[in-house]
N, CA, C and O atoms as a DFTB+ gen file, in Angstrom:
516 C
 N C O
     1  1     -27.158      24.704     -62.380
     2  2     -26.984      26.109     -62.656
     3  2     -28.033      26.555     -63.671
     4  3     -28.262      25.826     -64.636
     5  1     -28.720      27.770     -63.502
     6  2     -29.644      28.272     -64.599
     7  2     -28.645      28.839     -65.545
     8  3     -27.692      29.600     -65.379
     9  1     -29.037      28.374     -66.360
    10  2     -28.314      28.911     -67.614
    11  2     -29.002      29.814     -68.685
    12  3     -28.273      30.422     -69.468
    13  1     -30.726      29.976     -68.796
    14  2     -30.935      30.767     -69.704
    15  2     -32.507      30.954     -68.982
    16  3     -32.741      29.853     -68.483
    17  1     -33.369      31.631     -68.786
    18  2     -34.622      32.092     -68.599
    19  2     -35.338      32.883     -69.317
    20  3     -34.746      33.960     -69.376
    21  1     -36.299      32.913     -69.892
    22  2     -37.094      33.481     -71.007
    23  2     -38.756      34.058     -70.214
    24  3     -39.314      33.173     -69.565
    25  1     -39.318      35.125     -70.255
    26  2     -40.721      35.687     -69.245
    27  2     -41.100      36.164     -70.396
    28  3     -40.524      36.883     -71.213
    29  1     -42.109      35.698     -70.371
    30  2     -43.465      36.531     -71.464
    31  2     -44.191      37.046     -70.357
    32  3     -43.876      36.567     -69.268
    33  1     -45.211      38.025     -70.373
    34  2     -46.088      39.118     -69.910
    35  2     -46.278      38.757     -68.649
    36  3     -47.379      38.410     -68.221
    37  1     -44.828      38.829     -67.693
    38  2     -44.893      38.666     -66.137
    39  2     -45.245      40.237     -65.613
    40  3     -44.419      41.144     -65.714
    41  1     -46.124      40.356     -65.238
    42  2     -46.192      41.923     -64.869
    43  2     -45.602      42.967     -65.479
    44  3     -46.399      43.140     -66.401
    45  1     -44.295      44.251     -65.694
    46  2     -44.392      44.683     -66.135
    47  2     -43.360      44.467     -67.477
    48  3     -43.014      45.282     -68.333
    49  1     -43.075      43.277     -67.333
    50  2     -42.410      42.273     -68.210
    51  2     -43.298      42.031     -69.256
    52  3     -44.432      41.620     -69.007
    53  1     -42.948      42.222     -70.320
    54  2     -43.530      42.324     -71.949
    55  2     -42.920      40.642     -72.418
    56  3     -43.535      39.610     -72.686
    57  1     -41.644      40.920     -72.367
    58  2     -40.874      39.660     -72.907
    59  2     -39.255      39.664     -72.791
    60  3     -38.567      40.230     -73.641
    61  1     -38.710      39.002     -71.697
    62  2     -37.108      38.817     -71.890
    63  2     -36.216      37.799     -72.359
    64  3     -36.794      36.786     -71.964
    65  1     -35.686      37.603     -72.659
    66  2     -34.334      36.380     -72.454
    67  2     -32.984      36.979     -71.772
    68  3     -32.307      38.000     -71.897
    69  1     -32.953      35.551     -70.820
    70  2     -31.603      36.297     -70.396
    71  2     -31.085      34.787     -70.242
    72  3     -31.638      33.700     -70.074
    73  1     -29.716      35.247     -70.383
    74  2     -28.521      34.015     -70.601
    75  2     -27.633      34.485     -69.442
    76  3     -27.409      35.654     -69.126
    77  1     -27.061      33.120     -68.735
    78  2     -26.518      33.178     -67.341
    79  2     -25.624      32.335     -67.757
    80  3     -25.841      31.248     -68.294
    81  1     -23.966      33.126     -67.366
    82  2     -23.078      32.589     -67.857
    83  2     -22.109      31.758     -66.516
    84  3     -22.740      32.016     -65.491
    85  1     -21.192      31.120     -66.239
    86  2     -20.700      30.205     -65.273
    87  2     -20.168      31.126     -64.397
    88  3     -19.506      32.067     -64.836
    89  1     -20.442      30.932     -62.782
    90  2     -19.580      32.015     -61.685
    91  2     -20.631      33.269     -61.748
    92  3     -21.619      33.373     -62.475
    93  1     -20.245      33.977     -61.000
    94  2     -21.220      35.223     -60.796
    95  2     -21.812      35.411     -61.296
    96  3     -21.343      35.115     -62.395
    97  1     -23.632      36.109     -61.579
    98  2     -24.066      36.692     -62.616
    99  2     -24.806      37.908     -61.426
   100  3     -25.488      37.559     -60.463
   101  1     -24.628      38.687     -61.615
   102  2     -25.368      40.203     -61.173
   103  2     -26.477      41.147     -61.869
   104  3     -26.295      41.628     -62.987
   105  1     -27.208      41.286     -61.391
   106  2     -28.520      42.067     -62.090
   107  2     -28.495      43.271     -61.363
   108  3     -28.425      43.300     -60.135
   109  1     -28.539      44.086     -61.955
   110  2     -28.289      45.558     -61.376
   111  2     -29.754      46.397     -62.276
   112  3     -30.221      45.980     -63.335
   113  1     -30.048      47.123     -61.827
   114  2     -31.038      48.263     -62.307
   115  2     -31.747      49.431     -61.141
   116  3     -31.657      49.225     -59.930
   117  1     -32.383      50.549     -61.660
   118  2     -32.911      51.266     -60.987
   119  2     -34.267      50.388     -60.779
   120  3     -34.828      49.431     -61.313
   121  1     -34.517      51.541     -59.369
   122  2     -35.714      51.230     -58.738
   123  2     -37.361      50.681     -59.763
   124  3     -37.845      51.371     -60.660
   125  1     -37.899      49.386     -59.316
   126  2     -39.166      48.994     -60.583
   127  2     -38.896      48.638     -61.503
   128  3     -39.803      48.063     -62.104
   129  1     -37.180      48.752     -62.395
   130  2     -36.736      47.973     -63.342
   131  2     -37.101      46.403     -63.235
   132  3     -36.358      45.691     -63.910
   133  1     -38.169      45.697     -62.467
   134  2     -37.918      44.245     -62.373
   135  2     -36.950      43.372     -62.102
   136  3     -37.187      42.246     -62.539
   137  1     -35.747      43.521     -61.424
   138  2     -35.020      42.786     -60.658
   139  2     -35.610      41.834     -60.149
   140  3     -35.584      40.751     -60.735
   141  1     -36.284      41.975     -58.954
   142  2     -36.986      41.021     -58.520
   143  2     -38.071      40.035     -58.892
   144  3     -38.313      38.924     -58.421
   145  1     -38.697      40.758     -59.911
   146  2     -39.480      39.509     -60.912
   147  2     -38.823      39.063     -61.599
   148  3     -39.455      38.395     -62.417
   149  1     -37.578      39.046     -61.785
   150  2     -36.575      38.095     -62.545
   151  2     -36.407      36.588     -61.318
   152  3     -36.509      35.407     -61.647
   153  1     -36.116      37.156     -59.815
   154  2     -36.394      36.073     -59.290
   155  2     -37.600      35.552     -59.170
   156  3     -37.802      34.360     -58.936
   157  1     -38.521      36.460     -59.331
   158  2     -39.852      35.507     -59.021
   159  2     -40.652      34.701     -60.173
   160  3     -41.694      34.053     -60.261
   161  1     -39.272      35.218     -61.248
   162  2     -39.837      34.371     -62.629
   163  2     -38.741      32.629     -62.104
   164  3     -39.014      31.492     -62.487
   165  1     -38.127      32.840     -61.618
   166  2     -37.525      31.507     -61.167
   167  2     -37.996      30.517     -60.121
   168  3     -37.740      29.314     -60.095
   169  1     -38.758      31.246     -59.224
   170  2     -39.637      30.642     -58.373
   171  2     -40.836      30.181     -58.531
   172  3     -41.423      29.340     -57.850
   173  1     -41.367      31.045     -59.918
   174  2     -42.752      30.443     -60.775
   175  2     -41.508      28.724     -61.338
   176  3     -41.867      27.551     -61.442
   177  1     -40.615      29.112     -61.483
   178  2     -40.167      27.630     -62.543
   179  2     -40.038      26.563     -61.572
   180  3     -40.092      25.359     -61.823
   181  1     -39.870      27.088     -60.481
   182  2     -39.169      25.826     -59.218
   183  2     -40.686      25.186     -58.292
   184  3     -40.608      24.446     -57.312
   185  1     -41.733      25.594     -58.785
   186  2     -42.736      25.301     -58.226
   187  2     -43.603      26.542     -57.229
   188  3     -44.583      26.090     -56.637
   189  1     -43.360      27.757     -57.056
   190  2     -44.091      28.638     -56.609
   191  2     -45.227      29.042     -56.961
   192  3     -45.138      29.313     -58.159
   193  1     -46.651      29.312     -56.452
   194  2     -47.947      29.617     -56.979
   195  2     -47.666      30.759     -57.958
   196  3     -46.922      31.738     -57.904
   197  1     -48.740      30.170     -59.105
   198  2     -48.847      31.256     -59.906
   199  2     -50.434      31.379     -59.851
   200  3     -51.342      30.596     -59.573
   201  1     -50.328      33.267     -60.406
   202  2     -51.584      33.230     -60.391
   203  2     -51.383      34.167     -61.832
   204  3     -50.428      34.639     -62.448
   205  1     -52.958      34.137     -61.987
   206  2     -53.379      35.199     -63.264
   207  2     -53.424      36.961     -63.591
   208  3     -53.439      37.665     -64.601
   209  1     -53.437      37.226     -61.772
   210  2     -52.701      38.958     -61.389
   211  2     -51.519      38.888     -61.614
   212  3     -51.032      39.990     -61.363
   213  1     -50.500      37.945     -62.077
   214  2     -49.225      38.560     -62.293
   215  2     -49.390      38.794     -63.988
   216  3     -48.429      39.268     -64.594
   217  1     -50.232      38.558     -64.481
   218  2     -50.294      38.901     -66.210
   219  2     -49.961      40.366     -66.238
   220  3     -50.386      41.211     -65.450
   221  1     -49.139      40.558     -67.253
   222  2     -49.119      41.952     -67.946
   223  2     -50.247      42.330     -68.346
   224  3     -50.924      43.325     -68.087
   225  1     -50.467      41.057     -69.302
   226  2     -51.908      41.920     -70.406
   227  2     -52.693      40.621     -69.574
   228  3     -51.973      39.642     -69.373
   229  1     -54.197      40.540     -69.049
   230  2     -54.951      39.679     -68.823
   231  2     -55.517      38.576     -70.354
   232  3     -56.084      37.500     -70.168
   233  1     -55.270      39.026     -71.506
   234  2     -56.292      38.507     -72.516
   235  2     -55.092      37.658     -73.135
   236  3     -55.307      36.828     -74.018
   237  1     -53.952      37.881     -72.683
   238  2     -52.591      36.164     -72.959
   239  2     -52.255      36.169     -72.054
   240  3     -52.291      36.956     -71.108
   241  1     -51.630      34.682     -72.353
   242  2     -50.917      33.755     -71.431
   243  2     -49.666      34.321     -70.800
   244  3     -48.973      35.115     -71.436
   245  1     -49.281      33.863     -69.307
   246  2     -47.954      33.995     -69.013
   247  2     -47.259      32.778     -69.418
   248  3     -47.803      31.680     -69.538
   249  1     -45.882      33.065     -69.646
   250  2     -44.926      32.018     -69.253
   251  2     -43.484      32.074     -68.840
   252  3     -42.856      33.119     -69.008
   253  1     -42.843      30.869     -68.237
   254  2     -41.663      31.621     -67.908
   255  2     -41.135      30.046     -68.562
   256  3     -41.862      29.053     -68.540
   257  1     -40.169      30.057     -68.954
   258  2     -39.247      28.910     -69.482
   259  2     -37.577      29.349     -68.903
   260  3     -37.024      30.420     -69.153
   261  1     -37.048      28.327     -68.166
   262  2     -35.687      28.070     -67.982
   263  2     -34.824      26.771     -68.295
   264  3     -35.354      25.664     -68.203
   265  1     -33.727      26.885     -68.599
   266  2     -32.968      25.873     -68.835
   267  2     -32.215      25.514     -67.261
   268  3     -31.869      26.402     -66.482
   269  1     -32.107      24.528     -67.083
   270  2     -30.851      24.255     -65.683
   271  2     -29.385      23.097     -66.298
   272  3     -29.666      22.223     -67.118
   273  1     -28.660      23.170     -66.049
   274  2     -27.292      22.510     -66.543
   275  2     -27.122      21.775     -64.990
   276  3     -27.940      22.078     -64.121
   277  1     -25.988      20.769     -64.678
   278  2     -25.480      20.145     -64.048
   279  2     -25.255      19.060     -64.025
   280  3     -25.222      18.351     -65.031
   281  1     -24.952      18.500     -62.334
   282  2     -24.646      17.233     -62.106
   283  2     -26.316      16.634     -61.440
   284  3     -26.570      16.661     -60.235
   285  1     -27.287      16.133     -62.489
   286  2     -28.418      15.646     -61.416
   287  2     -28.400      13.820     -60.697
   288  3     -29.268      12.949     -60.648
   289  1     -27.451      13.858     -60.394
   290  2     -27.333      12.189     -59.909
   291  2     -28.188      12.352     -58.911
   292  3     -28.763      11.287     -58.686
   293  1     -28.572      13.318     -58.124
   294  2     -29.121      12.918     -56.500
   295  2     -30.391      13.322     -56.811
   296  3     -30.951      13.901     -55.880
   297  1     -31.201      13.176     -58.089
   298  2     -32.427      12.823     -58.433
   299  2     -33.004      11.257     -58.676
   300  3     -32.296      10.640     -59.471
   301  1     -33.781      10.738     -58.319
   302  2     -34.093       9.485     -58.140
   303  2     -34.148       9.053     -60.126
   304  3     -34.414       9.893     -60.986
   305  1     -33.787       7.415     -60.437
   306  2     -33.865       6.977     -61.442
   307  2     -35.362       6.987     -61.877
   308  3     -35.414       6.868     -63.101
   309  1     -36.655       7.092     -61.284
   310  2     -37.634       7.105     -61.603
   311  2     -37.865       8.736     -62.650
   312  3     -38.426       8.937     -63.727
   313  1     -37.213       9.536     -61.802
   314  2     -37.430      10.599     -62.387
   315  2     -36.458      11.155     -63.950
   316  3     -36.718      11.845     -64.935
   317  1     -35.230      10.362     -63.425
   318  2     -34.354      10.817     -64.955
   319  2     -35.172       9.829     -65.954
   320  3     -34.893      10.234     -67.083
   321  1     -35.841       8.988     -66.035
   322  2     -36.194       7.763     -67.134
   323  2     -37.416       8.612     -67.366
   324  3     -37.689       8.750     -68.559
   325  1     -38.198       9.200     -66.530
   326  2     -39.663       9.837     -66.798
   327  2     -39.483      11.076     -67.919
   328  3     -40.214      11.361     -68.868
   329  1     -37.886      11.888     -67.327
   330  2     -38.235      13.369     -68.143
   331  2     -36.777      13.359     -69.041
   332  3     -36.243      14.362     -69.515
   333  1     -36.310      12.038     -69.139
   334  2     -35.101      12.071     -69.726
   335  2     -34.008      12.821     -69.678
   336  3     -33.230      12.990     -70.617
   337  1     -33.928      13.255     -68.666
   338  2     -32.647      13.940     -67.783
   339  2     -31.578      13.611     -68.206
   340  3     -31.467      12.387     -68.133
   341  1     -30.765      14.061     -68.597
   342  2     -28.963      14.042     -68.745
   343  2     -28.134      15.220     -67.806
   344  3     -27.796      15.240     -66.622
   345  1     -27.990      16.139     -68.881
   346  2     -26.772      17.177     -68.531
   347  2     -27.742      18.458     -68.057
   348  3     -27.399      19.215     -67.150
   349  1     -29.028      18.600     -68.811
   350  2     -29.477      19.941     -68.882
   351  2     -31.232      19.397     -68.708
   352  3     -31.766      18.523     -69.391
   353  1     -32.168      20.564     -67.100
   354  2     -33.370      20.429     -67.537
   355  2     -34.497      21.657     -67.975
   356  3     -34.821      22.654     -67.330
   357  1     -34.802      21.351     -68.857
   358  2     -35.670      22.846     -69.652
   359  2     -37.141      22.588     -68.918
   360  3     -37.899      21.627     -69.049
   361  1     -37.259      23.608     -68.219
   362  2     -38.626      23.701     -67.952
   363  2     -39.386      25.066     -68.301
   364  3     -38.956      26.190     -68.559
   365  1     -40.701      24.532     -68.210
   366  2     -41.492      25.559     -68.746
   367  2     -43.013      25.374     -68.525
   368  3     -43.724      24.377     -68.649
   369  1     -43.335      26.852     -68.100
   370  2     -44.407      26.617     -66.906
   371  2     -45.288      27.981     -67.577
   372  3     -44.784      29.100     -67.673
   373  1     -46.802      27.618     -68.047
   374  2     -47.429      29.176     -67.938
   375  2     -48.815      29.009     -67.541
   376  3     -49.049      27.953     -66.952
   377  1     -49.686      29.718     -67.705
   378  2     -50.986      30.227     -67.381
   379  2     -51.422      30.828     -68.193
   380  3     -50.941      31.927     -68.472
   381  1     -52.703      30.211     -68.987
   382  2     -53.251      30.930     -69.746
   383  2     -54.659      31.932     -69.040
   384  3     -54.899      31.885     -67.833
   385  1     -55.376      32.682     -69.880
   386  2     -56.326      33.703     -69.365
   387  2     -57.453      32.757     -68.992
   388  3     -58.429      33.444     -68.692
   389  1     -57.701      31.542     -68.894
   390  2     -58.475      30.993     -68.550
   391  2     -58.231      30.433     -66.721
   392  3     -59.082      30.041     -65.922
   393  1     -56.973      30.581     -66.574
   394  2     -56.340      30.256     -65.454
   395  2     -55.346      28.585     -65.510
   396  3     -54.507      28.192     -64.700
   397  1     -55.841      27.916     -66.746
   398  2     -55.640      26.604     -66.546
   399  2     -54.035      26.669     -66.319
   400  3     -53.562      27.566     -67.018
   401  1     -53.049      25.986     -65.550
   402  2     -51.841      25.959     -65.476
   403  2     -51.160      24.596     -66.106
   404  3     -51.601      23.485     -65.809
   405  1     -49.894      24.804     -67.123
   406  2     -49.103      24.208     -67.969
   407  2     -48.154      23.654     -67.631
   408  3     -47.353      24.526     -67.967
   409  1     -47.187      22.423     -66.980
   410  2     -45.622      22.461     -66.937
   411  2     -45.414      21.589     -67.851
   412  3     -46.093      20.567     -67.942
   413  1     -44.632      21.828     -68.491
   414  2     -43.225      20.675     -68.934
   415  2     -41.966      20.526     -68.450
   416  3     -41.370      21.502     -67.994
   417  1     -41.421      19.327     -68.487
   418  2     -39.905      19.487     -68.272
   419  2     -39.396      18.333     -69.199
   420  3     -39.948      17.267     -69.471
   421  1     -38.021      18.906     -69.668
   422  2     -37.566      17.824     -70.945
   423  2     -39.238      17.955     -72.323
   424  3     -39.736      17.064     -73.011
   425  1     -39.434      18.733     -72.258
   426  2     -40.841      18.463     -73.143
   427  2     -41.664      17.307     -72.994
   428  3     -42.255      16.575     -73.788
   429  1     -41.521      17.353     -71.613
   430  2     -42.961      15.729     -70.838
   431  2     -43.973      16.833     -70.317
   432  3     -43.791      17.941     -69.812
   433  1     -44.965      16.197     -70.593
   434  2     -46.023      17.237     -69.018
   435  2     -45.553      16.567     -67.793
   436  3     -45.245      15.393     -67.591
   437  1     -45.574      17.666     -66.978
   438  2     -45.428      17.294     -65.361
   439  2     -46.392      17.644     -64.835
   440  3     -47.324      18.216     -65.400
   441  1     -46.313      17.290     -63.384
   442  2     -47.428      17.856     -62.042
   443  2     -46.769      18.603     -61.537
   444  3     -45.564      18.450     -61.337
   445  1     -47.620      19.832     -61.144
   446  2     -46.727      20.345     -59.298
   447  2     -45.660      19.832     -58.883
   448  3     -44.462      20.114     -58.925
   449  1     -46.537      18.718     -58.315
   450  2     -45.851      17.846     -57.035
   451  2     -44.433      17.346     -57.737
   452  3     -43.392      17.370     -57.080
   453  1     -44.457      16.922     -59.023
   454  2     -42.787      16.091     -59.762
   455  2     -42.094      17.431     -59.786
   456  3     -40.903      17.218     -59.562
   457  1     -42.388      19.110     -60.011
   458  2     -41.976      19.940     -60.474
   459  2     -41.037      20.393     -59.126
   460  3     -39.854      20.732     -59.138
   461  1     -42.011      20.281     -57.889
   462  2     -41.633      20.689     -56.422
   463  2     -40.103      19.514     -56.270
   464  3     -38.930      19.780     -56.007
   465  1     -40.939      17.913     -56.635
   466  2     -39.821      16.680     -56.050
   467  2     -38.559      17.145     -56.550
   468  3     -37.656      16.933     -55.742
   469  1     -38.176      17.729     -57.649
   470  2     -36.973      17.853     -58.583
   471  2     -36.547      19.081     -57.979
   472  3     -35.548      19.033     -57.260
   473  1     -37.129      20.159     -58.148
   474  2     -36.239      21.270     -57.640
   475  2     -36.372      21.834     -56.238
   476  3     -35.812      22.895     -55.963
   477  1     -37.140      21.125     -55.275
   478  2     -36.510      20.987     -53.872
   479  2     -35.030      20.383     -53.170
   480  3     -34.500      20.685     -52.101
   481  1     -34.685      19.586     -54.039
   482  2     -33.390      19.124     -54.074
   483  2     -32.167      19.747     -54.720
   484  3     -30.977      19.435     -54.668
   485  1     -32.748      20.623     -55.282
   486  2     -31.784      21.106     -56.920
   487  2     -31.688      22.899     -56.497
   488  3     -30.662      23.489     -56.833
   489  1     -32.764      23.653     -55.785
   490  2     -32.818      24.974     -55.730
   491  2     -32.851      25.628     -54.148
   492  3     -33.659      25.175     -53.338
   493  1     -32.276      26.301     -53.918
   494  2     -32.321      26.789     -52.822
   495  2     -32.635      28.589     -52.462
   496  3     -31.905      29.478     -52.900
   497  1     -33.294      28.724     -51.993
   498  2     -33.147      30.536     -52.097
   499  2     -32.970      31.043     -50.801
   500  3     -33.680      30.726     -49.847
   501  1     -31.683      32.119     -50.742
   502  2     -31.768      33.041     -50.115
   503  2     -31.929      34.390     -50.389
   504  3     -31.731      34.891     -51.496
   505  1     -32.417      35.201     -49.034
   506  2     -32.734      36.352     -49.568
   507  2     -32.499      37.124     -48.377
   508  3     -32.067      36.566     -47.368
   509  1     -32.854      38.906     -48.415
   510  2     -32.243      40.071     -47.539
   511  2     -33.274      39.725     -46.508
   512  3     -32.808      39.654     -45.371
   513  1     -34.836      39.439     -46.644
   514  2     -35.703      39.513     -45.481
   515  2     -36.422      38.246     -46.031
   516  3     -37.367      37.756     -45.413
């Protein structure tokens, strides 16, 4: 379960935190309020391309940081011993103005590819179209 997500200068996103509490959580707003870059700040965390056009301001960095809570048993032992996995995994992913791209998880550096292995198993999205 996501439990907390944090966006620095995602498009017209300056800077949020938002805390996601157990059972439903609903995001409601008018039209361009960013609803939807709230999901696409979750899909930057789960391994989705980022690029440097989603910056607010071009001259800093993006980032998006989330926490996840659960049960991760049906992640391989290679991977809980690598990022020290328990109950909860904090990741955090940005792009600076140079383009170079950042992850951590558990405060390890990761790759892509470990970022994709973990939450292909762990995230699923549906959507209207």
């Amino acid at each position: 379960m996501l439990t907390q997500l944090n966006i620095s200068n995602l498009s017209i996103i300056d800077r949020i935190n938002l805390e996601f509490s157990e059972g439903l959580n609903i995001i409601t707003g008018e039209t361009g309020a960013g609803k939807s870059l709230v999901i696409q700040a979750v899909k930057l965390l789960v391994g989705e391309r980022f690029s440097r056009e989603m910056a607010r301001d071009p001259e800093k960095k993006v980032s998006v940081e989330g926490a996840f809570s659960g049960d991760f048993r049906m992640l391989s032992e290679e991977l809980w011993d690598e990022f020290e996995i328990e109950d909860e995994i904090v990741v955090k992913r940005s792009v600076d103005p140079n383009g170079k791209n950042k992850i951590s998880l558990n405060g390890h550096i990761a790759t892509l590819k470990q970022l994709k292995q973990i939450f292909d198993i762990l995230v699923d999205f549906h959507g209207q179209h």
